[in-house]
C-alpha positions as CSV (number, residue, x, y, z in Angstrom):
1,X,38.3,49.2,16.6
2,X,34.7,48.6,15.3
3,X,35.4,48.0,11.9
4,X,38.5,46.1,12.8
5,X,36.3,43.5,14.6
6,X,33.6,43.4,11.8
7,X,36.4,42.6,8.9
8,X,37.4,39.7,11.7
9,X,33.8,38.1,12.3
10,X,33.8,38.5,8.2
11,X,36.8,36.4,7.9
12,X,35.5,34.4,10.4
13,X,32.2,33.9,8.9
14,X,33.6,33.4,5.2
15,X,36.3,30.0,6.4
16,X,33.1,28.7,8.1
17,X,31.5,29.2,4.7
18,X,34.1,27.8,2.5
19,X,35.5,24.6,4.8
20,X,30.7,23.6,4.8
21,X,30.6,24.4,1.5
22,X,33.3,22.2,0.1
23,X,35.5,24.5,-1.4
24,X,39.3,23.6,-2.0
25,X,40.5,24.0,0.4
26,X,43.5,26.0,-0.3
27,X,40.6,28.4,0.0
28,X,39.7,28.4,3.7
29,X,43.6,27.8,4.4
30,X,44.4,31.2,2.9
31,X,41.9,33.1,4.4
32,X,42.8,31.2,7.6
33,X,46.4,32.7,6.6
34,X,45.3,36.2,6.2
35,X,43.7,36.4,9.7
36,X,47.0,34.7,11.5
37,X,48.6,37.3,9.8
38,X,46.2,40.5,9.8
39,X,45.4,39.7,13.9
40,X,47.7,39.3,17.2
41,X,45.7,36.6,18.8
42,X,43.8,34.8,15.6
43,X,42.9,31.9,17.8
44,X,40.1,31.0,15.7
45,X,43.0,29.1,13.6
46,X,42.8,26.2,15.5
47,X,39.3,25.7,15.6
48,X,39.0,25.9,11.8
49,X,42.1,23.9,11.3
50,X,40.6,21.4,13.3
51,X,37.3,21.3,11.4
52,X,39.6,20.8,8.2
53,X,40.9,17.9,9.8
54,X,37.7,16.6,10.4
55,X,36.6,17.3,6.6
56,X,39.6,16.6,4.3
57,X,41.5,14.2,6.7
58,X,42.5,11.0,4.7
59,X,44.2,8.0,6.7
60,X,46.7,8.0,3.4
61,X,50.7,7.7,3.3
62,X,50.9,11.1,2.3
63,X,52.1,12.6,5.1
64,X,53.1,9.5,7.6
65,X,50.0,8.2,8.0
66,X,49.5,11.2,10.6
67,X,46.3,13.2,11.6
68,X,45.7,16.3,12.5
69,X,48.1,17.5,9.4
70,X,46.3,21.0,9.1
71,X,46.8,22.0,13.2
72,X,50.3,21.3,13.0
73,X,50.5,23.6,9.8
74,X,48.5,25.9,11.2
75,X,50.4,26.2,14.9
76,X,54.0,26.3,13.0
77,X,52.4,29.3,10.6
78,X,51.5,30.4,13.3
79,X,54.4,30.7,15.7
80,X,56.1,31.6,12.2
81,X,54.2,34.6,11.9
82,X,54.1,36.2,15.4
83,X,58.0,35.6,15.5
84,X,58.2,37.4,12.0
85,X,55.9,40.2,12.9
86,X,58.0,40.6,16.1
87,X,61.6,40.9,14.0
88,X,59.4,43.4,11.4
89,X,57.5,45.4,14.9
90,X,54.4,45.4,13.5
């Protein structure tokens, strides 16, 4: 269990890391990916997903003129992958 909760602060601490630093932010959404889908209850999610928003958030047609694009993409991958990791028992 110990090392298990170091590899999550690490993914923690590297999304933190890539949504200050500016990187693209495919980035930060694929390691926000990989802890939805390594951990149970990767709440964190929604708390980076929400600092994405507040980062990379344009006011553009793009997708409706909506906010908040990257919690609703984040809550449907997540739901997504607890039902699929349910159907696999894993």
């Amino acid at each position: 269990m110990g090392s298990n909760i170091k590899i999550r602060i690490i993914i923690d601490f590297l999304i933190i890391i890539f949504i200050a630093m500016a990187f693209p932010w495919w980035l930060s959404f694929g390691l926000v990916f990989l802890g939805i889908f390594l951990y149970r209850n990767f709440y964190e999610a929604f708390l980076f997903a929400f600092m994405m928003d507040s980062i990379y958030s344009t006011t553009r047609n793009l997708f409706f003129g909506k906010m908040f694009v990257y919690v609703l993409i984040v809550f449907v991958l997540f739901i997504f992958v607890r039902w699929f990791k349910e159907r696999l028992r894993v």
